[in-house]
C-alpha positions in Angstrom: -13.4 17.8 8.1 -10.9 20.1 9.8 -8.7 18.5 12.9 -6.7 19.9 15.2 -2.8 19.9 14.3 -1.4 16.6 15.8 -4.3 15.1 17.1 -6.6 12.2 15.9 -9.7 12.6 14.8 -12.1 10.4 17.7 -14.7 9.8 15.1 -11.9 7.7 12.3 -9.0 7.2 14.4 -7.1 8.9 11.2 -3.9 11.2 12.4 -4.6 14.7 10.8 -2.2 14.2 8.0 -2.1 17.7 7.5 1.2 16.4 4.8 -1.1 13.9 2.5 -4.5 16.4 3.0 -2.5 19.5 1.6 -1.5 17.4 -1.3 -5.1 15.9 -2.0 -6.4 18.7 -1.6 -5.0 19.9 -5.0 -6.2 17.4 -6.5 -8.7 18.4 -9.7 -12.3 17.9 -9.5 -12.2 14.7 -11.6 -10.4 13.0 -8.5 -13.0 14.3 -5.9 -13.9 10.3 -4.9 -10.5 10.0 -4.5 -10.0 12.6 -1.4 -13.1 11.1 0.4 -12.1 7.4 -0.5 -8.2 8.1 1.1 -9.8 9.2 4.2 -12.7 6.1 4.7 -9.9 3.3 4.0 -6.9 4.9 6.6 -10.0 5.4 9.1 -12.3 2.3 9.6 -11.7 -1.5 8.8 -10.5 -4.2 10.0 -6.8 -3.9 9.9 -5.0 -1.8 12.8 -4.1 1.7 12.7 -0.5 0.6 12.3 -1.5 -2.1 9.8 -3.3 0.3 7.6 -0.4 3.3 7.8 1.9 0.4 6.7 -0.2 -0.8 3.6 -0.9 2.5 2.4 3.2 3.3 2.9 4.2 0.3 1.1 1.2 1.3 -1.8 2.8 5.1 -1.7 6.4 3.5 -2.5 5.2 1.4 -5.2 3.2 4.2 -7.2 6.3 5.4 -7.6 4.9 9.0 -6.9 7.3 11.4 -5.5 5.3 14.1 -4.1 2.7 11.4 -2.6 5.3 9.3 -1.0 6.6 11.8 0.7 3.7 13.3 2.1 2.4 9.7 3.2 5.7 9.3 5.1 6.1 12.0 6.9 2.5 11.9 8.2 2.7 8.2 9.1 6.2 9.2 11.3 4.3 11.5 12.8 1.3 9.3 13.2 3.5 6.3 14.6 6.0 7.9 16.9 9.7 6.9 17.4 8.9 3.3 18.8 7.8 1.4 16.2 7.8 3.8 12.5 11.7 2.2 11.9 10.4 -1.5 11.6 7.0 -0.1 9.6 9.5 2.2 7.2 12.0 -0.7 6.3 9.3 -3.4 5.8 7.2 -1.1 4.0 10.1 -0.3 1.4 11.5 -4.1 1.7 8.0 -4.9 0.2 7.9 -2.6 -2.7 11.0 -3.7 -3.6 10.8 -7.1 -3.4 7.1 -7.0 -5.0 8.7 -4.9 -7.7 10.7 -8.2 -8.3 8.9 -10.8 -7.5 5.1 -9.5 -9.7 7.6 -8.9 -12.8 9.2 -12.6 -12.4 5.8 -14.7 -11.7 3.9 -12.9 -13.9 6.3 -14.1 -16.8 5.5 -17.7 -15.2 1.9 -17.2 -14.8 1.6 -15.7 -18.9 4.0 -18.1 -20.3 1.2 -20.8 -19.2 4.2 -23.2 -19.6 4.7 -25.8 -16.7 8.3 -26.5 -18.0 9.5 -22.7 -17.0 7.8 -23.6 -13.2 10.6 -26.6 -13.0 13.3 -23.8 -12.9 14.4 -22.6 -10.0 14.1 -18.9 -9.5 16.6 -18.0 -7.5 15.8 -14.9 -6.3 16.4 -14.0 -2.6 13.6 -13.1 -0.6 14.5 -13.6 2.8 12.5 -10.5 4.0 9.2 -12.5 3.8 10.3 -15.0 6.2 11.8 -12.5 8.6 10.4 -9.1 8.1 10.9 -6.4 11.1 7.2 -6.2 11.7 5.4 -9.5 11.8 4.8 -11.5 9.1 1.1 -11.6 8.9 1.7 -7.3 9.0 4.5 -7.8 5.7 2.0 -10.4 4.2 -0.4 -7.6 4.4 1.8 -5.0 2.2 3.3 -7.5 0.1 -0.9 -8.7 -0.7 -1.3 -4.8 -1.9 1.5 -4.4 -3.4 0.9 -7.0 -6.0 -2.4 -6.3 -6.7 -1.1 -2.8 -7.9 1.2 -4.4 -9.7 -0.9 -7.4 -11.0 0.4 -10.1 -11.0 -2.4 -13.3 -10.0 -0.3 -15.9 -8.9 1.1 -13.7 -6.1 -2.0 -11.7 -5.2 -2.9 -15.6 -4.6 -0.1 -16.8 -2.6 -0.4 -14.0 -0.5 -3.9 -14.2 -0.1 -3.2 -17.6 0.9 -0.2 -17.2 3.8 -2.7 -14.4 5.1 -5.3 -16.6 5.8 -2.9 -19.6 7.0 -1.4 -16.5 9.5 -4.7 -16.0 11.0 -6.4 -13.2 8.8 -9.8 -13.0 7.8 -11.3 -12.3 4.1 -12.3 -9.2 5.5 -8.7 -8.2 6.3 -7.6 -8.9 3.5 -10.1 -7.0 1.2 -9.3 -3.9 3.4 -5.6 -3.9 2.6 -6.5 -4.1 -1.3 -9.1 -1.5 -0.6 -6.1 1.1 0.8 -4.0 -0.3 -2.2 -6.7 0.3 -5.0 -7.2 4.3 -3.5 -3.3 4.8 -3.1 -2.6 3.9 -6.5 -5.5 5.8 -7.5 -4.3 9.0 -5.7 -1.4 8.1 -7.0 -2.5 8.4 -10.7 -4.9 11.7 -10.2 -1.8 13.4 -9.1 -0.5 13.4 -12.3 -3.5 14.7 -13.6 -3.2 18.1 -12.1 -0.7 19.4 -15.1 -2.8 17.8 -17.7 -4.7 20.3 -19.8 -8.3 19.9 -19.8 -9.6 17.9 -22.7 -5.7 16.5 -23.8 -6.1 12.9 -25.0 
């Protein structure tokens, strides 16, 4: 589907992202679900336009994919305008970092299956969560994707869990791991594109 440059497409409500569609487009045949997938979960849902630009952000910085990060980013600035893309941009990073810490520390917890290591305390600061530049249902919301790119249960679960306390529905919340599940999955089909064909 073709859009004008810098408009919004009536039908999705998706900014062109002429950045991210350039770079999809590349993609090799074997990722073809992927394009159409990118497009449905930034389009429709439940979540907000800004809510969705913000998850799929966060999910860019955590795939730890150059090339798709910075397509994503410069098409959500452009999406978002001046006014609010600074507080998006800082929680969106504050989340992949502190996820980056957080999955790799309560996963240990969660596999050890030891209740003596959940006496210790972890400290680890994290005052982000409880003061994030957005809202903190919206950083709830990236920090949810994050870890369930990253895997660990007992957070996808706490998170899950302030989410629903902050007001959000099940359905919410299934839409933010939907954008995380196809950014991750972009994510990983872009480093298919120098793989020979048939190289196991």
């Amino acid at each position: 589907m073709q859009l004008a440059a810098g408009r919004e497409d009536p039908a999705t409500g998706v900014n062109d992202m002429d950045n991210t569609k350039s770079l999809i487009d590349a993609l090799p045949e074997a990722a073809k679900d992927l394009k159409l997938n990118l497009q449905s979960v930034l389009g429709d849902g439940t979540l907000s336009r800004e809510q969705r630009f913000g998850v799929a952000l966060a999910c860019a910085f955590a795939s730890r994919n150059e090339a798709l990060r910075d397509a994503l980013a410069q098409d959500v600035r452009d999406a978002l305008g001046d006014a609010s893309q600074d507080a998006w941009f800082e929680d969106a990073q504050a989340a992949a970092a502190l996820m980056a810490m957080n999955n790799v520390y309560y996963r240990f917890r969660h596999m050890i299956g030891k209740p003596s290591y959940g006496t210790l305390p972890a400290k680890l600061r994290m005052g982000r969560i409880a003061n994030p530049k957005t809202s903190k249902l919206d950083f709830e919301l990236m920090c949810l994707a994050v870890s369930a790119i990253n895997a660990c249960e007992m957070c996808v679960r706490s998170h899950e869990h302030s989410l629903l306390e902050l007001g959000a529905s099940e359905a919410q919340v299934h839409d933010a791991v939907r954008i995380a599940a196809v950014v991750n999955g972009v994510a990983v089909s872009l480093e298919l594109q120098g793989a020979p064909a048939g190289d196991i």
